[in-house]
DOMIVEX-679536 format. One record per residue: x, z, y of N, C-alpha, C in turn; residue in one letter; residue number from 1. Coordinates in Angstrom, 2 decimals. Atoms other than C-alpha are relative to their C-alpha. Layout:
BEGIN
ATOM/X/Z/Y/X/Z/Y/X/Z/Y/A/NUM $
...
//
This chain:
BEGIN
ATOM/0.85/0.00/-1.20/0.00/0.00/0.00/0.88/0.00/1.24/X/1 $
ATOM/-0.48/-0.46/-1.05/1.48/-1.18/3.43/-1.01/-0.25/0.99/X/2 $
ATOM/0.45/0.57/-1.29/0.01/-0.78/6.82/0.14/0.34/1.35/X/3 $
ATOM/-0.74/-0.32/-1.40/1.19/-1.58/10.08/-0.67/0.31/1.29/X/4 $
ATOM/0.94/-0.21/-1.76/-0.25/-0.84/13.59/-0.09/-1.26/0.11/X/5 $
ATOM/0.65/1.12/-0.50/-2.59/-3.04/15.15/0.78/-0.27/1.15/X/6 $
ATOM/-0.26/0.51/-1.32/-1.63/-5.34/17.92/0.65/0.44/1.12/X/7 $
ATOM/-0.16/-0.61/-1.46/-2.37/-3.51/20.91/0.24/1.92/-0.43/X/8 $
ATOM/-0.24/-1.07/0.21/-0.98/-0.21/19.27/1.39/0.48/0.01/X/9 $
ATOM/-1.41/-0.08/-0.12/2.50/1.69/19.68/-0.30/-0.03/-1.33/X/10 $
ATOM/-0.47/-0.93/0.97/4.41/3.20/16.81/-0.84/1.28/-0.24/X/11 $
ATOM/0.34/-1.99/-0.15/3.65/6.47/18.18/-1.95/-0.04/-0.10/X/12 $
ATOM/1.68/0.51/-0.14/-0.44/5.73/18.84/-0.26/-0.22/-1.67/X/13 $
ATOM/0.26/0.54/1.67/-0.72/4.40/14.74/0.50/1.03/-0.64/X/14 $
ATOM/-0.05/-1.07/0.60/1.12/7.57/13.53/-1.55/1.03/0.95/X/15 $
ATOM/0.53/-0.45/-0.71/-0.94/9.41/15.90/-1.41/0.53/-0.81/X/16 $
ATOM/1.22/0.11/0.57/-4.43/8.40/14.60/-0.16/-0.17/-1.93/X/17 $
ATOM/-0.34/0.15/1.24/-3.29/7.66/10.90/-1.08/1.58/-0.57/X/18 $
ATOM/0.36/-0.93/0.67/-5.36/9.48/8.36/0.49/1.23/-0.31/X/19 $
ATOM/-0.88/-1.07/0.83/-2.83/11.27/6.87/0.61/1.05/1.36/X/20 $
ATOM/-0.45/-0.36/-0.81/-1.95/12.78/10.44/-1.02/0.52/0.93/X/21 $
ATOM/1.87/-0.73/-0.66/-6.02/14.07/11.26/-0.12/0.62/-1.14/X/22 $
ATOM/0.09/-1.50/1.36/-5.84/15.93/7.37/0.78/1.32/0.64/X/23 $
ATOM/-0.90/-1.24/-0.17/-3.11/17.80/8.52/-0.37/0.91/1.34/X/24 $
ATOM/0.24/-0.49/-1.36/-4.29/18.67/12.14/-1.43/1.10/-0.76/X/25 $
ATOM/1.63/-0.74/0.74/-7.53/19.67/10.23/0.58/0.95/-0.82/X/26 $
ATOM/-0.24/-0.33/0.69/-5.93/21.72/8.11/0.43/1.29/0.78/X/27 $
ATOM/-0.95/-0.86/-0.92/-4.09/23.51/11.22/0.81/-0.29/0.52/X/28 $
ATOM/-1.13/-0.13/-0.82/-0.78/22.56/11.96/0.34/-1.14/1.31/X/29 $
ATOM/-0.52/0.58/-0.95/0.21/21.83/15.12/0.75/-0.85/0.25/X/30 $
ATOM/-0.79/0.69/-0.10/1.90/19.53/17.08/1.37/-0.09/0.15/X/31 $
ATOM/-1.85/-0.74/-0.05/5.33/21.26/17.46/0.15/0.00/-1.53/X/32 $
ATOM/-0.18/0.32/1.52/5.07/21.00/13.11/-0.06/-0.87/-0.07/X/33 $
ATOM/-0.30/1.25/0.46/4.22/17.61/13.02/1.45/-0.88/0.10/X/34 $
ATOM/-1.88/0.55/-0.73/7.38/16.83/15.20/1.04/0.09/-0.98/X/35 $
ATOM/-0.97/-0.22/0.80/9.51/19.27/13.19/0.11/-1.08/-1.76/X/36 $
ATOM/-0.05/0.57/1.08/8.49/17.47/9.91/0.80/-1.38/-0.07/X/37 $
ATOM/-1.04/1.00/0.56/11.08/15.23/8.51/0.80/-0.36/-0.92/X/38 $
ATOM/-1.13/0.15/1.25/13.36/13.71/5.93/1.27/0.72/0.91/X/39 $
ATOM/-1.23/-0.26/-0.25/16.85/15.25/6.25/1.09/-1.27/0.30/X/40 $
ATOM/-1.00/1.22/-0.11/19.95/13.19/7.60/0.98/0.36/-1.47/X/41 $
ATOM/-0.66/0.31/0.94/21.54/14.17/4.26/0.07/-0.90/-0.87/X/42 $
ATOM/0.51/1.18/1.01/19.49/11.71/1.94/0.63/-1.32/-0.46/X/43 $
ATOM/-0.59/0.86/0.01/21.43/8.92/2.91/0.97/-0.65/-1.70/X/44 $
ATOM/-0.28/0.00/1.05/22.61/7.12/-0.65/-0.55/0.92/-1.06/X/45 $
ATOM/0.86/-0.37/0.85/20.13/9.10/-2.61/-1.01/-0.82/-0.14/X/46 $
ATOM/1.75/1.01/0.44/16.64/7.47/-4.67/-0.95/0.92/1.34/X/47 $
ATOM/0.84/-0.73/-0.83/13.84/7.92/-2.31/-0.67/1.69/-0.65/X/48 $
ATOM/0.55/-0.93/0.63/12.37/10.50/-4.62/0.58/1.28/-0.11/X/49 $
ATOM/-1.46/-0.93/-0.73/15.45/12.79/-3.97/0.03/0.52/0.87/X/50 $
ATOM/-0.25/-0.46/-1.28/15.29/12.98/-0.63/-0.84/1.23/0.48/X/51 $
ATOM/0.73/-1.43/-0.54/14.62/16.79/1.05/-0.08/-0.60/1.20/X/52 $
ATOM/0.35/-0.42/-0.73/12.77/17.49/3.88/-0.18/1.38/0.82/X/53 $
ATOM/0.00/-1.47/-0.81/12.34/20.16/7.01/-1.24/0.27/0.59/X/54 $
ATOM/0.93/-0.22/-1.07/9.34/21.59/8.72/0.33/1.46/0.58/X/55 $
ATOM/-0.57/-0.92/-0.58/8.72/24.27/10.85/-1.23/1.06/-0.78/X/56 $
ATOM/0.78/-1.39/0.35/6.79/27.45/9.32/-0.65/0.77/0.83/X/57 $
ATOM/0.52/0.01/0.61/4.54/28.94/9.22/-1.21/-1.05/-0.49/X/58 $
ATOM/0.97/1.32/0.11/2.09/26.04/7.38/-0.58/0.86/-1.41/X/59 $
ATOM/-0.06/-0.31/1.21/-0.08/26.82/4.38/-0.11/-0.70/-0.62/X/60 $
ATOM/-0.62/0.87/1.35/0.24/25.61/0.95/-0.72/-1.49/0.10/X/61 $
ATOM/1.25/0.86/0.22/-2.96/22.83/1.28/1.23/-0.87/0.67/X/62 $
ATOM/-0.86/0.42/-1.03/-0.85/21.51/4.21/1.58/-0.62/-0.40/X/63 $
ATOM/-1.53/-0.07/0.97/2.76/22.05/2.40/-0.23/-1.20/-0.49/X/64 $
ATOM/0.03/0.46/1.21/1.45/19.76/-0.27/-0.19/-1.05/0.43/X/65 $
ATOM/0.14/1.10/-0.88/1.17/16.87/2.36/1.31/-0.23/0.85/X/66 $
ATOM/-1.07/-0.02/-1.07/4.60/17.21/4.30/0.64/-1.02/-0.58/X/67 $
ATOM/-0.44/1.03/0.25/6.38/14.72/2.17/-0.27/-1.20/0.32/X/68 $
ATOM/0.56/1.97/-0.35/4.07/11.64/2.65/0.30/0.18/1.27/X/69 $
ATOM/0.22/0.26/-1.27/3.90/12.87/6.04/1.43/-0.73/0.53/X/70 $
ATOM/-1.27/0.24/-0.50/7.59/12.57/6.68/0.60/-1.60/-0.77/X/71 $
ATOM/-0.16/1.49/0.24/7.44/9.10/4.52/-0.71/-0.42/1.00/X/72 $
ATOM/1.12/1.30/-1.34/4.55/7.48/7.19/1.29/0.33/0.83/X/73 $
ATOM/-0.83/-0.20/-1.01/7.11/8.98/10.00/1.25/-0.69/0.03/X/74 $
ATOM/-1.14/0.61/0.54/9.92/7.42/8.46/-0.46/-1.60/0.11/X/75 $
ATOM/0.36/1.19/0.09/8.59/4.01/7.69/-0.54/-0.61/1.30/X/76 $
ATOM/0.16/0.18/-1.05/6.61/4.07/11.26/0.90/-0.04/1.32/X/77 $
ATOM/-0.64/-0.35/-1.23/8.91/5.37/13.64/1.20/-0.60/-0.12/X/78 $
ATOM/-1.28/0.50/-0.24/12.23/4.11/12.52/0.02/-1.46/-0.78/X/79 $
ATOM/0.10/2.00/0.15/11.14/0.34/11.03/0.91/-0.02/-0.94/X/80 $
ATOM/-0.67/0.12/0.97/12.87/0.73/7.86/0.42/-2.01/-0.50/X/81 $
ATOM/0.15/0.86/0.74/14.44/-2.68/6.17/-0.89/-0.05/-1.35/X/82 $
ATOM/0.88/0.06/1.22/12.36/-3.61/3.47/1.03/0.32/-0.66/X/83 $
ATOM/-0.58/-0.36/1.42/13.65/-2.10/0.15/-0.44/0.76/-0.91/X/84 $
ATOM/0.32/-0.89/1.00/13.25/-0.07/-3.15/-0.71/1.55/0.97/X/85 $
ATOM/0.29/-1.25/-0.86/12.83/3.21/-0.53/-1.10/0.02/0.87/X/86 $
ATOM/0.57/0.14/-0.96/10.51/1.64/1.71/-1.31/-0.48/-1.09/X/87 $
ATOM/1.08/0.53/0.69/8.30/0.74/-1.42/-0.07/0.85/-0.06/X/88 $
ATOM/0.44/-1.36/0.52/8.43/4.06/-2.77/-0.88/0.71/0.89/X/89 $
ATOM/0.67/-0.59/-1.29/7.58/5.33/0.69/-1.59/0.04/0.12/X/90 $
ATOM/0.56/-0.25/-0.37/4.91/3.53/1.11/-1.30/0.01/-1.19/X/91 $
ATOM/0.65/-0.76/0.90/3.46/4.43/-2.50/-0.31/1.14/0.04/X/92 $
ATOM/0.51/-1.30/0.30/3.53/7.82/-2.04/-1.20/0.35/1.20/X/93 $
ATOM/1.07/0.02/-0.88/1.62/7.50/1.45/-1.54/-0.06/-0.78/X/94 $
ATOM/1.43/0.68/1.00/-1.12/5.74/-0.62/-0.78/0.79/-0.83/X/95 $
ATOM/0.61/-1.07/1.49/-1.28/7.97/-3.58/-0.48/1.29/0.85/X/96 $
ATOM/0.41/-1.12/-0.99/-1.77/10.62/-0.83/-1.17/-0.09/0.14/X/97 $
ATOM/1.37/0.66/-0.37/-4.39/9.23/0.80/-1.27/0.13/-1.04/X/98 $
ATOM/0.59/0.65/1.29/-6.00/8.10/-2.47/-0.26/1.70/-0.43/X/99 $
ATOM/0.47/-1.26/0.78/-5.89/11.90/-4.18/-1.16/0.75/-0.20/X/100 $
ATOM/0.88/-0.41/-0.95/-7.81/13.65/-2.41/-1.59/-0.48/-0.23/X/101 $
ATOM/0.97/1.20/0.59/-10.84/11.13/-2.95/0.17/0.48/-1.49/X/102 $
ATOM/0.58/0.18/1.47/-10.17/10.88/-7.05/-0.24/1.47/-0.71/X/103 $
ATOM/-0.12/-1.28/0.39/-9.82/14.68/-7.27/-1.53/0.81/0.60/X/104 $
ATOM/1.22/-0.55/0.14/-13.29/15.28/-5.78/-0.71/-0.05/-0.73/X/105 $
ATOM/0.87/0.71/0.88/-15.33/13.36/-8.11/0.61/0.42/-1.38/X/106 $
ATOM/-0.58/-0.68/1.16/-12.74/15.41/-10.88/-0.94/1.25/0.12/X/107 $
ATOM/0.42/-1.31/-0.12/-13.81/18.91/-9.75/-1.72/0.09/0.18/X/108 $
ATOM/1.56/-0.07/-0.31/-17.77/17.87/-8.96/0.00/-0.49/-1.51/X/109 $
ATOM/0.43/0.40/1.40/-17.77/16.73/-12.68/0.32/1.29/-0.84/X/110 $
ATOM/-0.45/-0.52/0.72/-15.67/19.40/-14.53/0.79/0.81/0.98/X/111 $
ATOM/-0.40/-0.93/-0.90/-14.78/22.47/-11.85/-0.07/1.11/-0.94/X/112 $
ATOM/0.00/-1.60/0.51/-15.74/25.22/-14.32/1.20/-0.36/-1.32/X/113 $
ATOM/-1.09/0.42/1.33/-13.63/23.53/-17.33/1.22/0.00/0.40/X/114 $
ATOM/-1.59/0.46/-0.74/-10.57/22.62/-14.97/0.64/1.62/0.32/X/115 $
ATOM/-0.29/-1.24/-0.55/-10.43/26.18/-13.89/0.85/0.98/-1.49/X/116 $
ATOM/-0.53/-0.54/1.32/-10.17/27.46/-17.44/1.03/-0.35/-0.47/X/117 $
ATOM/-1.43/0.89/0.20/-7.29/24.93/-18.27/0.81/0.23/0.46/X/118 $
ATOM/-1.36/-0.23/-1.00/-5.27/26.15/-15.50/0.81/0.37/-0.79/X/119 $
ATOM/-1.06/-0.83/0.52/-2.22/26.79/-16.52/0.42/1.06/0.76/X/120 $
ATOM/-0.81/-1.57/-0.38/-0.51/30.17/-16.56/1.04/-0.25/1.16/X/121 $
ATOM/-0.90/-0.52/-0.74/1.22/31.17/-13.82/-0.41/-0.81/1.51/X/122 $
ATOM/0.37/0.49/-0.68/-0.66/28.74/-11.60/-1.16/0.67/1.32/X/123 $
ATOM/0.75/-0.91/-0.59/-2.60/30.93/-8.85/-0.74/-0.97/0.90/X/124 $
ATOM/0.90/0.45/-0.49/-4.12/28.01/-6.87/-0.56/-1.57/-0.35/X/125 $
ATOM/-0.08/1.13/1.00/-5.97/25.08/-7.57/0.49/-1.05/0.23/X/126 $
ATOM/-1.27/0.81/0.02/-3.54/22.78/-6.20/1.06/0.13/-0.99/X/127 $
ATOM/-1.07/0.26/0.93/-1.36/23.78/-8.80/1.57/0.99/0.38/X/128 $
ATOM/-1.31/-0.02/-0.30/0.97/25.90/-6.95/0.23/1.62/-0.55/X/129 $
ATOM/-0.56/-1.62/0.64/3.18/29.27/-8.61/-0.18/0.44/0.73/X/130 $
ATOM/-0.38/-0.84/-1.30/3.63/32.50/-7.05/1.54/-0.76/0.37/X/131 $
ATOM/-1.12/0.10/-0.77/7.12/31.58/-7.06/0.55/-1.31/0.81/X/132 $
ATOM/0.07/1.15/-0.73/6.72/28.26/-5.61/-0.44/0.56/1.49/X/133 $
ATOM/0.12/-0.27/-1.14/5.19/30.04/-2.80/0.91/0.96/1.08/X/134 $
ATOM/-0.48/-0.74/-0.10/7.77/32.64/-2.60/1.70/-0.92/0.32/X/135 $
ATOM/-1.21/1.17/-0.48/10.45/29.60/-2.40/-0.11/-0.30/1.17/X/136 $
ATOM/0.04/1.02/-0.89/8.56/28.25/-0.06/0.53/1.12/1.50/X/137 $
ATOM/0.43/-0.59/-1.32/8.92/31.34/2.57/1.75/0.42/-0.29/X/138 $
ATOM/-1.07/-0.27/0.23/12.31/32.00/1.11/1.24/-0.92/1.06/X/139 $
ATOM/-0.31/1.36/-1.15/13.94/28.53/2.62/-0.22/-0.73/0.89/X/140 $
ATOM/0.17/0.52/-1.06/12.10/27.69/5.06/0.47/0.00/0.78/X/141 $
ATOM/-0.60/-0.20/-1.45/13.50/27.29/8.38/-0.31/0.76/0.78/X/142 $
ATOM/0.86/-1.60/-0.95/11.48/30.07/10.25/0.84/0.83/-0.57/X/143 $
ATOM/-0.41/-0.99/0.57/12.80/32.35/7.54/1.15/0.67/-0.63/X/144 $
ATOM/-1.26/-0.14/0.44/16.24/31.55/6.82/0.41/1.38/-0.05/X/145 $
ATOM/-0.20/-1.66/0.04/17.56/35.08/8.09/-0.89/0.53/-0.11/X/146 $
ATOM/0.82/-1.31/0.13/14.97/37.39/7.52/0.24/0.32/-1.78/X/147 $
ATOM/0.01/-0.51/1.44/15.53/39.57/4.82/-0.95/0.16/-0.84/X/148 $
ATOM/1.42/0.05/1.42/13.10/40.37/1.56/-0.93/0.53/0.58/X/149 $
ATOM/0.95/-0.99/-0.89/11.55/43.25/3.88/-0.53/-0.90/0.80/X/150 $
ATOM/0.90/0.78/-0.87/10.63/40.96/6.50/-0.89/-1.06/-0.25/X/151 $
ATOM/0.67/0.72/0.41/9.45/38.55/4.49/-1.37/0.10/-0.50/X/152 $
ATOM/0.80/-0.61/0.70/7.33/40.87/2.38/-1.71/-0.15/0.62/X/153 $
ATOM/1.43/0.16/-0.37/3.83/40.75/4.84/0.01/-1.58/0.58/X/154 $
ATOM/0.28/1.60/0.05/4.57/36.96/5.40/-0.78/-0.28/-1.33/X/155 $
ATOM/0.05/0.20/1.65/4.15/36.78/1.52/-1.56/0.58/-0.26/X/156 $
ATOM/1.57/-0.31/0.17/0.78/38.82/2.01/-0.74/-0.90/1.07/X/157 $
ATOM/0.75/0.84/-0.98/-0.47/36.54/4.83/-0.21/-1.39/-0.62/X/158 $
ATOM/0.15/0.75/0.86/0.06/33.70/2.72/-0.98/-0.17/-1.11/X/159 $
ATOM/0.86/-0.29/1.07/-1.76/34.90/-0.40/-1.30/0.20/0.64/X/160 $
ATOM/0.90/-0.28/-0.94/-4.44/35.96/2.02/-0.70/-1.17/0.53/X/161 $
ATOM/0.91/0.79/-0.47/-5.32/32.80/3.36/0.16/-0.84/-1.34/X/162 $
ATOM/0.72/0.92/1.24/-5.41/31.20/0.02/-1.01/0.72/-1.11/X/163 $
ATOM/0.94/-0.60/0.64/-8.40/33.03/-0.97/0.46/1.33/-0.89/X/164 $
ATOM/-0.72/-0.60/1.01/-6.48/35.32/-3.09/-0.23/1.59/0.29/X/165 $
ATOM/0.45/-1.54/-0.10/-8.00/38.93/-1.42/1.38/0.72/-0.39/X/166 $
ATOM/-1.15/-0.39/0.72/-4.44/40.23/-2.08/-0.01/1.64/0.55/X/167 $
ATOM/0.10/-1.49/-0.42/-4.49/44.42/-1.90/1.40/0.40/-0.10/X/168 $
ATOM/-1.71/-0.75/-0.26/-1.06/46.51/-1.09/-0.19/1.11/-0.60/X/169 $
ATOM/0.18/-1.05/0.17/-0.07/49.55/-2.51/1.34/0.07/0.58/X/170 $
ATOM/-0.96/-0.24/-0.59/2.81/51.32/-0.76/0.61/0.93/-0.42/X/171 $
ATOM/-0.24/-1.74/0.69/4.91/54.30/-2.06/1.37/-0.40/0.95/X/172 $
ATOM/-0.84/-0.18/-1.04/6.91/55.35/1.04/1.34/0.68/-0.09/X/173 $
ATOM/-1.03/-0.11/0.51/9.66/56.73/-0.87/1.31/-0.93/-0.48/X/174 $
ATOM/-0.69/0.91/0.67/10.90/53.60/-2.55/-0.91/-1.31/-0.11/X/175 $
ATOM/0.34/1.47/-0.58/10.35/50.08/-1.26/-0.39/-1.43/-1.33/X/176 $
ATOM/-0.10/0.52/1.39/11.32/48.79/-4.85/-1.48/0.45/-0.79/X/177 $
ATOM/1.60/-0.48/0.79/7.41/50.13/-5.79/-1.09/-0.42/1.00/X/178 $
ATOM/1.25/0.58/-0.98/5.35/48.12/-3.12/-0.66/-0.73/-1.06/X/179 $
ATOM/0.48/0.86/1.08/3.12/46.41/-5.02/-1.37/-0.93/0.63/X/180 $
ATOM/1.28/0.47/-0.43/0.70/43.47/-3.93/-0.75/-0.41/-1.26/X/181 $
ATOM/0.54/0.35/1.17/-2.12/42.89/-6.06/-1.01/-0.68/0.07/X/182 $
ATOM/0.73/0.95/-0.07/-4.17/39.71/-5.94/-0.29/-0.94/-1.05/X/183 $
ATOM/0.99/0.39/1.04/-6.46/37.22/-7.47/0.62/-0.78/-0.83/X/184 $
ATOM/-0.65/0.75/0.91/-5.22/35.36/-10.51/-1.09/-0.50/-1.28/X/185 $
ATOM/0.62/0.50/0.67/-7.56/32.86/-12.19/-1.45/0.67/0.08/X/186 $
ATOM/0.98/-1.05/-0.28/-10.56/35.39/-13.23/0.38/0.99/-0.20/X/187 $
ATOM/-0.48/-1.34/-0.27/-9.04/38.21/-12.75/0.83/0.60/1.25/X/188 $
ATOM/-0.64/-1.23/-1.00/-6.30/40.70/-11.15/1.41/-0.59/-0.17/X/189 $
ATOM/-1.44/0.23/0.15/-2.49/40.17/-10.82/0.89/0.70/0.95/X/190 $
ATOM/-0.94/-0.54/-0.46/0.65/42.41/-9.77/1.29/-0.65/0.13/X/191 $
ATOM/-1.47/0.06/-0.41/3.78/41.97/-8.04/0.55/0.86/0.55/X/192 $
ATOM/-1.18/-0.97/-1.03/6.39/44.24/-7.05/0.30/-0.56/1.11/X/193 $
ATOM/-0.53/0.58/-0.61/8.05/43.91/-4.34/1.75/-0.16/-0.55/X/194 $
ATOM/-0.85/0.47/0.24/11.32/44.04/-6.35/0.20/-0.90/-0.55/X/195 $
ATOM/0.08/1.14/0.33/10.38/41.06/-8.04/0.23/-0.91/0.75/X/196 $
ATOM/-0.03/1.12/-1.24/9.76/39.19/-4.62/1.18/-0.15/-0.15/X/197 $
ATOM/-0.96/0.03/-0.05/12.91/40.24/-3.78/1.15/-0.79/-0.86/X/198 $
ATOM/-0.74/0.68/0.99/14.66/38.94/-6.68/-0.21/-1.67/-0.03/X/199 $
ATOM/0.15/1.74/0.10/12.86/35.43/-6.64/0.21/-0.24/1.46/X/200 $
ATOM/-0.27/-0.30/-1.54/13.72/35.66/-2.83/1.73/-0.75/-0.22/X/201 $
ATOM/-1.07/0.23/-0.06/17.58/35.75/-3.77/0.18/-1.30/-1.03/X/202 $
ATOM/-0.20/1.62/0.51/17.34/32.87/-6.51/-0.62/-1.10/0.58/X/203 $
ATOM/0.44/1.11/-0.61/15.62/30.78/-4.23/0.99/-0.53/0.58/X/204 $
ATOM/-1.08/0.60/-1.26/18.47/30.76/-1.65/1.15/0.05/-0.62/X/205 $
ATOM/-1.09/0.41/0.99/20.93/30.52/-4.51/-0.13/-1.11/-0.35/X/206 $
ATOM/-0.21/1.63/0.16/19.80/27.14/-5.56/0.16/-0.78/0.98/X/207 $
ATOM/0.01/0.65/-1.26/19.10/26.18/-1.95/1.86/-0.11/0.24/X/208 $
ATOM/-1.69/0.14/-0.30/23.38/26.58/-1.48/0.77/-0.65/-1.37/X/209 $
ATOM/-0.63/0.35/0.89/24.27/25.26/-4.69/-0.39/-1.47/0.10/X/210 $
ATOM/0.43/1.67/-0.36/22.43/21.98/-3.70/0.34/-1.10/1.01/X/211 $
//
């Protein structure tokens, strides 16, 4: 799927109005995030499928799960790529974006109570995403680089919080290593320490430097 701005349209005007760039506004994030969102200048000689990206935090997961295409349209729009293998991929994944969304309603209005049951373990929303996928995500982000596990810790409940997830605290003011949030998981209940966070906290930003 390619498509270019009309006529009497910039660059900037065709990202602007682009579908994929009114989900995300709808969704929340601002225009100081859309900006930040981007491929990295590292990518260079990597497959498109390779290539990392940056935004700016805080965004939630619905949103998250859109930053890639976004930063393919931005890519392909704004800087006029030569045609190639990268610029196909690109503008496949735009597409399949677009496209999801759509084939995944007409999934869940058919089979919502069956799909739910199927979830797999460890999956807490129905996008599909882990705790510790979410716990990556607040780990490396760019907002959060320095902040330690502690500071992170009521990011990590604000998060869970707006993804439906009712997440309850328990606190034991003695020892930090016994915080415990406890939110929704499938049909039921689910615990985390906070020394757990912590721990998937430090292997997050261990692979992030080894990469």
């Amino acid at each position: 799927m390619t498509t270019e701005p009309a006529e009497n349209q910039t660059h900037n005007e065709y990202l602007e109005t682009h579908d994929l760039t009114r989900e995300l506004k709808r969704l929340g994030v601002t225009n100081d995030q859309l900006q930040a969102m981007r491929f990295r200048g590292t990518n260079k000689g990597w497959p498109f499928d390779q290539w990392t990206f940056t935004w700016l935090c805080p965004i939630g997961l619905e949103s998250l799960s859109l930053v890639r295409a976004y930063c393919a349209l931005k890519w392909l729009i704004l800087e006029t790529p030569t045609n190639s293998r990268d610029t196909e991929d690109a503008w496949r994944l735009v597409g399949e974006t677009m496209a999801a969304p759509t084939l995944a309603m007409g999934e869940r209005t058919r089979r919502a109570q069956s799909e739910r049951a199927k979830k797999p373990r460890g999956k807490i929303t129905d996008g599909g995403t882990t705790i510790g996928q979410i716990i990556g995500y607040l780990a490396v982000g760019p907002q959060y680089q320095g902040n330690r596990a502690k500071e992170l810790w009521p990011h990590f409940f604000a998060l869970l919080d707006k993804e439906g997830l009712n997440p309850k605290e328990t606190v034991d003011p003695e020892n930090s290593q016994k915080w415990t949030y406890e939110y929704g998981f499938r049909d039921g209940r689910k615990k985390i320490t906070f020394r757990r966070f912590e721990n998937i906290v430090a292997r997050a930003r261990a692979r992030k430097k080894s990469h």
